[in-house]
N, C-alpha and C positions, 0 to 999 in steps of 0.2 A: 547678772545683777552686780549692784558695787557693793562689795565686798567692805572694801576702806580707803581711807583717804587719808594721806600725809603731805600737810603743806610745811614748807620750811624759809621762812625769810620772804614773806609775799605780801607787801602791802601793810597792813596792821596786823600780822600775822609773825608772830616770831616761832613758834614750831607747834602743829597740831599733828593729833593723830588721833582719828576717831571711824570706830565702826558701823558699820549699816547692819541692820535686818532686811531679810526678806517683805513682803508683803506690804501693808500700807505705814507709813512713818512721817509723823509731821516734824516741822522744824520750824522754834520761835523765836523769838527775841525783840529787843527796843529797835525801834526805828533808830539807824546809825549804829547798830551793835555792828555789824559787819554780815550780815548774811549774802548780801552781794558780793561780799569780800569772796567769801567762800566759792558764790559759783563762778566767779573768775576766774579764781585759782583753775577750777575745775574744768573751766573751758580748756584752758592753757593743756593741757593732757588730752583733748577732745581736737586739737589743730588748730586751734584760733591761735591769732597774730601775740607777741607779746612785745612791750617797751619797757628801758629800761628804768620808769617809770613806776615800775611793777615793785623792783628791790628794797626792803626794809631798809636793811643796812647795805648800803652802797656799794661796801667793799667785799661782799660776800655776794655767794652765788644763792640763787634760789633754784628750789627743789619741790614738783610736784611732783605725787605719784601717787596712781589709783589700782587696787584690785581688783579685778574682776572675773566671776566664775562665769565663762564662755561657755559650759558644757554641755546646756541644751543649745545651745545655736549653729553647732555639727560646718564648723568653719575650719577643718582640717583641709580640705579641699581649697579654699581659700588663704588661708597658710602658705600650703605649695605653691599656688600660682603667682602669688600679689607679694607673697613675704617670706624669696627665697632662704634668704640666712637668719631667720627669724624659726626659732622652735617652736612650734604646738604647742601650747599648756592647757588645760581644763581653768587652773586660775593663771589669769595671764594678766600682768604689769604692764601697765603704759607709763612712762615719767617723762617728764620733761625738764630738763636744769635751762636757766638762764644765767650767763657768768656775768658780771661787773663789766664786762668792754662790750655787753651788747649782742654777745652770742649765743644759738638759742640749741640747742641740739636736743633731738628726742630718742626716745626707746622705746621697744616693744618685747617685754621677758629678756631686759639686757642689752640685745642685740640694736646698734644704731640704725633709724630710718630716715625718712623725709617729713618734712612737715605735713606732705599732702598723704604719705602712708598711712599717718597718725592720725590727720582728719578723715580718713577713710573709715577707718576700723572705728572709730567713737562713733564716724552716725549709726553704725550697726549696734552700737552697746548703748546708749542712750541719747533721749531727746528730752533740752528744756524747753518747756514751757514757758517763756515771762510774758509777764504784763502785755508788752509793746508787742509780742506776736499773735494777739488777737487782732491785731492789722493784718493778719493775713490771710481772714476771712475777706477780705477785699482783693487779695491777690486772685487772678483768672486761674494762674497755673495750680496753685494750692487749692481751689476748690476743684479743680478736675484731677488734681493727684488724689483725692480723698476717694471720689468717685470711682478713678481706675482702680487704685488699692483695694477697695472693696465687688470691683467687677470682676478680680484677679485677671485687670488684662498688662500685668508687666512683661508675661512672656510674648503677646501680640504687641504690647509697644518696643519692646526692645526689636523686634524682627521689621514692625512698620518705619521704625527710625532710620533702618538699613537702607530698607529698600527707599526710603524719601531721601535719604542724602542722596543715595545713587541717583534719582529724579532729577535732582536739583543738581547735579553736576551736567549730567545730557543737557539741563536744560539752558545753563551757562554756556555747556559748549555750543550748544545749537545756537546761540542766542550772540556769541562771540563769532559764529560762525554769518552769518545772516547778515550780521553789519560788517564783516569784512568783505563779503560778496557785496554789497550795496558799494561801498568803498572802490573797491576795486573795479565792479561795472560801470562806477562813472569815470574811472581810468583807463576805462577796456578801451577806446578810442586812440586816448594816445597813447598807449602802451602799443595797440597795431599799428598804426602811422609809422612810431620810431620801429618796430620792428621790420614792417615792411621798405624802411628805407636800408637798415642794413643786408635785408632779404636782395632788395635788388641788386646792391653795391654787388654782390659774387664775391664775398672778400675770399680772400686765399691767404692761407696763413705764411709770414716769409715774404708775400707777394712785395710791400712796399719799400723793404731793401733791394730786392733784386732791381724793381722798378728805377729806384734813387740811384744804382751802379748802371744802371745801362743808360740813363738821363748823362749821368759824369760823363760817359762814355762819346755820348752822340757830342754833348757841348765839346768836347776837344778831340774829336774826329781828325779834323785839319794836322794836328802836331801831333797825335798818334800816325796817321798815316806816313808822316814823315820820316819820323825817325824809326818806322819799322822798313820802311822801301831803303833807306839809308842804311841800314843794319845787314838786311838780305844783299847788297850792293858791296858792301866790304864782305860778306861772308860767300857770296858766291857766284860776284859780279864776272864780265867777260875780260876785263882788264886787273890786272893783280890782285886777283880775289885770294884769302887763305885760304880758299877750296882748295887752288890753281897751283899756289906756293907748298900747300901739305903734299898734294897728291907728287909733286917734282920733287919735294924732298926725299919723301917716301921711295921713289925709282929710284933715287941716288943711292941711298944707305944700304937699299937692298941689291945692287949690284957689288959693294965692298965686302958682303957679309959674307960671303966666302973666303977673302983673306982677313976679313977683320971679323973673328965671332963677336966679340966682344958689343958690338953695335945692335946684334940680334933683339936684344931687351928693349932695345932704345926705337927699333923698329916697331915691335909690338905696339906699343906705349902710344906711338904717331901714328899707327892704325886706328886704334881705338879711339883716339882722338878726333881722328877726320871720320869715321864713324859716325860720333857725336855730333861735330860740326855740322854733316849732313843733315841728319834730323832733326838739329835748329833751324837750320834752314829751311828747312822741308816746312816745316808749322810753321815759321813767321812767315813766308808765302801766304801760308793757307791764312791765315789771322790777317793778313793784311788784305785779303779778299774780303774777311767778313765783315773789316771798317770802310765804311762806307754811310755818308750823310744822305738821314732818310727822313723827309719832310715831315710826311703822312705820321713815319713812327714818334718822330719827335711829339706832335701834338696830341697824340693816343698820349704819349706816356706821360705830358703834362696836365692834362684833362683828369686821365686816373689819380694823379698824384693829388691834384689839386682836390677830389673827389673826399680821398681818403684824409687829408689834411682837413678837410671842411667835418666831418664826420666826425673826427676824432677831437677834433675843437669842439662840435657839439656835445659831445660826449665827455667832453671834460676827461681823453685819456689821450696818449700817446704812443701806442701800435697796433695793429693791425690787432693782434691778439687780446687784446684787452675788447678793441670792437664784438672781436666773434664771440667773447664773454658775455658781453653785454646782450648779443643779439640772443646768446644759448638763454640767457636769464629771462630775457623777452619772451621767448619762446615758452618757458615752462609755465610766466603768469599769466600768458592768452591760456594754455591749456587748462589750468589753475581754475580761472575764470569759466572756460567753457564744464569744467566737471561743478562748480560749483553748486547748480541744480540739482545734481546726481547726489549728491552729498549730504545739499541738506536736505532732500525725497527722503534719503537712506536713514538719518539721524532723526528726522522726523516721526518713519516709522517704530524706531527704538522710544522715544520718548513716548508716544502713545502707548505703546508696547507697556513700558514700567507707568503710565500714570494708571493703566489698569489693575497693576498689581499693587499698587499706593491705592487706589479706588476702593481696594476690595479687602485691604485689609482695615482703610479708615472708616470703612462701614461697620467691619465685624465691630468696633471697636464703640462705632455711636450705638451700634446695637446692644452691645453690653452696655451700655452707660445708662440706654433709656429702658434698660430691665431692670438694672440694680436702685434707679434711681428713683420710682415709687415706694420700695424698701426704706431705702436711705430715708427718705421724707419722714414716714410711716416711725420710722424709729426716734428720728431726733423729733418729733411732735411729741411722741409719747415720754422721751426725756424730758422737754418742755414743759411740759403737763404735770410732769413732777417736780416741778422745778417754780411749779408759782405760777404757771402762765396755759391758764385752762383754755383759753381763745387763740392759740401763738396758730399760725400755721405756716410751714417750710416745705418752699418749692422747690425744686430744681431743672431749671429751665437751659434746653438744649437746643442750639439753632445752629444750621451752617455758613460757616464760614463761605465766603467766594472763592478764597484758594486754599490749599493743603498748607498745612504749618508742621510742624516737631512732632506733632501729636495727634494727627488726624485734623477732618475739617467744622471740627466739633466746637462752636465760641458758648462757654457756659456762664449762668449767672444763677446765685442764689435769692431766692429773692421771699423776703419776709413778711408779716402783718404781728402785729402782737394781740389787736383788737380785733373785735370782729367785723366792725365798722370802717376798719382802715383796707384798703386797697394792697394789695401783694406790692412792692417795690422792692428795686435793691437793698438789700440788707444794711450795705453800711450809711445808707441814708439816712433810714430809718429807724436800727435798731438804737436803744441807748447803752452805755458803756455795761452794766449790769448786763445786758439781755444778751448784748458778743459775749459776754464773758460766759455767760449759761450755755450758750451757741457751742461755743467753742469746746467747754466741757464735753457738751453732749456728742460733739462730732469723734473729740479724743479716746473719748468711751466707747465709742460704738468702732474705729476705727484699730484702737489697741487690740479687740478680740480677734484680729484678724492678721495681726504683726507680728512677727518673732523680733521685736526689740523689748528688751530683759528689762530695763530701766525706763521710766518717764518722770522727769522732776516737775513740778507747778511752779512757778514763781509768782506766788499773789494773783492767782486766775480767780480768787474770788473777790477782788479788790470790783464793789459796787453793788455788792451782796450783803446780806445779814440775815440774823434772826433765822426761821423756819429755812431758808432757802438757802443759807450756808449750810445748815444740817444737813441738807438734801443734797448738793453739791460734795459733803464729805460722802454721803453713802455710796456715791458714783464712785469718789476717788476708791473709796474701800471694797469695790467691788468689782473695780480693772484691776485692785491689786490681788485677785484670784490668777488671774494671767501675766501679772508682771509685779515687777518693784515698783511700788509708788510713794515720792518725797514731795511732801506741798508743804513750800516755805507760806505761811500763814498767820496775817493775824489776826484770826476768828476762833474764839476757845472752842464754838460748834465743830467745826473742822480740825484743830487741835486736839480735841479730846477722842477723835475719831481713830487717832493713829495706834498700830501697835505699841511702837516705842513714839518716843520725843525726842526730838533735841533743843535744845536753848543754845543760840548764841549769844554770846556777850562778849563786853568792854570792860578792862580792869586798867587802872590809873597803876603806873609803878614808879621809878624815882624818877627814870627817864624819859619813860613814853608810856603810850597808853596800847594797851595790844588787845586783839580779838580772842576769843575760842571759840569751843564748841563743846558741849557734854551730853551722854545721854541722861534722861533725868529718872531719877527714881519713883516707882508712884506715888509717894509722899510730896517731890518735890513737883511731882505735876499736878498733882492738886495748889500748891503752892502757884504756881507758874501759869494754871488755866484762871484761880481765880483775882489774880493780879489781871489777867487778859479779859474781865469782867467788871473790874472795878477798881483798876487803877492799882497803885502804889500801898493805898488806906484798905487792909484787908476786911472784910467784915464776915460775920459768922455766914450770915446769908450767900456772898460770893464763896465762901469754902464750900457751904452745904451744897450749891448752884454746881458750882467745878465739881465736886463726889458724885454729884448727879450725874452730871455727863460724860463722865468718866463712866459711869456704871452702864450707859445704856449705848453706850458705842460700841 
């Protein structure tokens, strides 16, 4: 429950500090006192957005912070997981500072969080009610969250939402799958054409250099053979070849080297030489055999060239290797192509696979819906019934969807009559602004016994009501506050006088400004305070008498 509330520098608020009770507690005041001020503030600690719009005085920081005794709500577990550096408390602070430049930062017992930490942990600790959220008896997902909360199927939707996401991913990929095979098979053509043109080519890797040097080779056959026949000719022709000259010199030196040692080295040296010389010789011979102008070869090897030059132009690459890339890449989208069937068989079986298990649990799920949902009816009728409205009758109408959604394939509507002569239709058509608001009550009533959230505030839920049926209206609030904290800002003294405590907000004029509060009132002052909410400003004995009355019987 909240504990207390300390606002500081918030709007028309220069510093409050004000306590709650447990159980049922109203809160009044003049229209423009600030009581929206208040639940502002109070969002602002709950994760809602803040501007800096918010600051009394500009140059100062504003400071929310609420207490709240967490101790039946057994969120130590949740502590641990969600809010490592965050301590446990039984009564645990939430505050929220906004500085002057625009910066917002929150806490949780001290320790700084996120924005989204903060809104996390308030929807656990309280839910208000205003006015503008009886619009969401119109909402589909809100009338099927009341339904699930009460068929207690949050443990079967948390596990159905798994398995649907997981659904809906197969069914993307299958889906992503299918149009790239459609894609690709009306590519399959030319994707084999080009393939099978580099298939025939036999490219060889290297091939089109070697190609281009034996092409050089054959074009200047004529002047290679020359100057190699001319080369073998000085080296070891029959007329003064240095064959002819080393080998004579060689005899020479080697005949003195007995009286001249000294020449010995010099012999060696011209051995090893003519050595050499011979094995040049030996292989330009043989190389001079293998040039030779070869018709047939020439035109092979302009044909291949011209092949690979054609190829490689199509291809928009320049070598051989870059081809055989292309053709390996060919090759893997025909096979690509050909498994594509295999694929999507296989992935096809997976997804039927999981829409059975999405099947079977979105059934457990309308199953619950359409056992809880004669209950449900059966309760908010008899709410109704007390509420003013002997003829009302409230259906709940459950139909399938064509395909699985978040929630199963469940499309629900609630759907109303007030009269007994009027026809069931959707509720927000039909109902008037009074009768949502009765609606609304009675779903929160019936809905609360079944919640562990600590706190629920009203804001004006009975804005279109009066007399006898605001009474009836407080008795509900007074009787969910057996299971929770309950604040209904109000301004109907019937409901007013119902609450344990009161509060009054107000506006006081000072030199500078005019600023909000909040007080709890005393029962003197709420006899004051109810019969003003009865008869205006001008008190009369009758509205005092009227306020001790309902004070007495609440």
């Amino acid at each position: 429950m909240l504990k207390s509330l300390s606002i500081e520098n918030y709007a028309l608020i220069d510093k409050l500090d004000i306590a709650f009770s447990s159980g049922f507690s109203t809160i009044t005041g003049e229209t423009g006192a600030g009581k929206s001020i208040l639940l502002g503030a109070l969002s602002l600690i709950l994760g809602n957005r803040a501007e800096l719009s918010v600051l009394k005085n500009k140059e100062e920081k504003c400071i929310i912070e609420g207490v709240f005794d967490i101790s039946k709500l057994k969120l130590q577990q949740y502590f641990k997981e969600n809010l490592e550096d965050v301590d446990y408390d039984n009564e645990t602070i939430l505050r929220r500072i906004i500085t002057p430049s625009g910066k917002s930062r929150a806490f949780v017992n001290d320790a700084p969080v996120s924005l989204n930490a903060l809104r996390e942990i308030g929807l656990m600790l309280i839910d208000i009610h205003s006015q503008h959220k009886n619009l969401l008896l119109s909402d589909n997902k809100f009338q099927l969250n009341v339904v699930d909360s009460l068929a207690q199927n949050e443990k079967i939707l948390q596990e159905y939402k798994l398995e649907f996401k997981s659904l809906k991913n197969l069914q993307n990929t299958l889906n992503e799958l299918v149009e790239k095979a459609k894609t690709q098979k009306n590519d399959a053509d030319y994707f084999q054409h080009r393939f099978e043109q580099l298939n025939e080519a036999k490219l060889v890797e290297n091939e089109q250099e070697m190609l281009e040097a034996e092409l050089e080779t054959m074009n200047n056959a004529e002047e290679i053979k020359l100057y190699i026949t001319r080369a073998s000719q000085i080296l070891s022709g029959e007329e003064n070849s240095i064959l002819s000259g080393l080998s004579i010199a060689n005899e020479g030196l080697k005949r003195i080297s007995k009286v001249f040692p000294k020449i010995e080295n010099f012999i060696e040296r011209l051995a090893s030489s003519l050595i050499e010389i011979q094995d040049i010789s030996t292989e330009i011979e043989v190389l001079s055999e293998d040039i030779e102008f070869n018709q047939d070869r020439l035109n092979f090897i302009n044909e291949r060239l011209d092949l690979l030059y054609s190829l490689q132009q199509l291809h928009r690459v320049n070598t051989v290797h870059e081809l055989l890339k292309i053709q390996s890449e060919l090759e893997e989208k025909l096979n690509e192509i050909q498994n594509f069937d295999f694929e999507i068989a296989d992935l096809t079986k997976k997804v039927n696979l999981q829409t059975e298990k999405v099947e079977k649990l979105a059934s457990l799920l309308s199953e619950n819906r359409k056992k809880i949902s004669p209950k449900i009816e059966k309760s908010i009728v008899s709410q109704l019934i007390s509420l003013g409205m002997p003829s009302a009758v409230f259906k709940i109408q459950l139909d399938r969807e064509s395909d699985y959604t978040s929630t199963g394939f469940d499309t629900i509507s609630y759907l109303f009559s007030a009269n007994k002569s009027s026809e069931l239709s959707d509720i927000t058509k039909v109902a008037s602004g009074g009768e949502i608001a009765r609606v609304m009550i009675s779903i929160k009533s019936l809905v609360s016994a079944n919640m562990a959230l600590p706190t629920i505030i009203f804001d004006e839920i009975d804005t279109g009501v009066s007399g006898d049926i605001a009474d009836k209206m407080g008795n509900i609030m007074a009787e969910m506050s057996k299971n929770m904290q309950v604040l209904s800002i109000t301004h109907l003294p019937q409901i007013a006088a119902k609450g344990k405590k009161q509060y009054l907000v107000y506006k006081k004029d000072t030199k500078d400004s005019t600023i909000s509060n909040i007080k709890e009132l005393s029962e003197k002052e709420r006899v004051t305070e109810i019969a003003k909410m009865l008869s205006g400003k001008e008190l009369s004995e009758a509205a005092i008498e009227n306020a001790k009355h309902l004070l007495l019987m609440a």
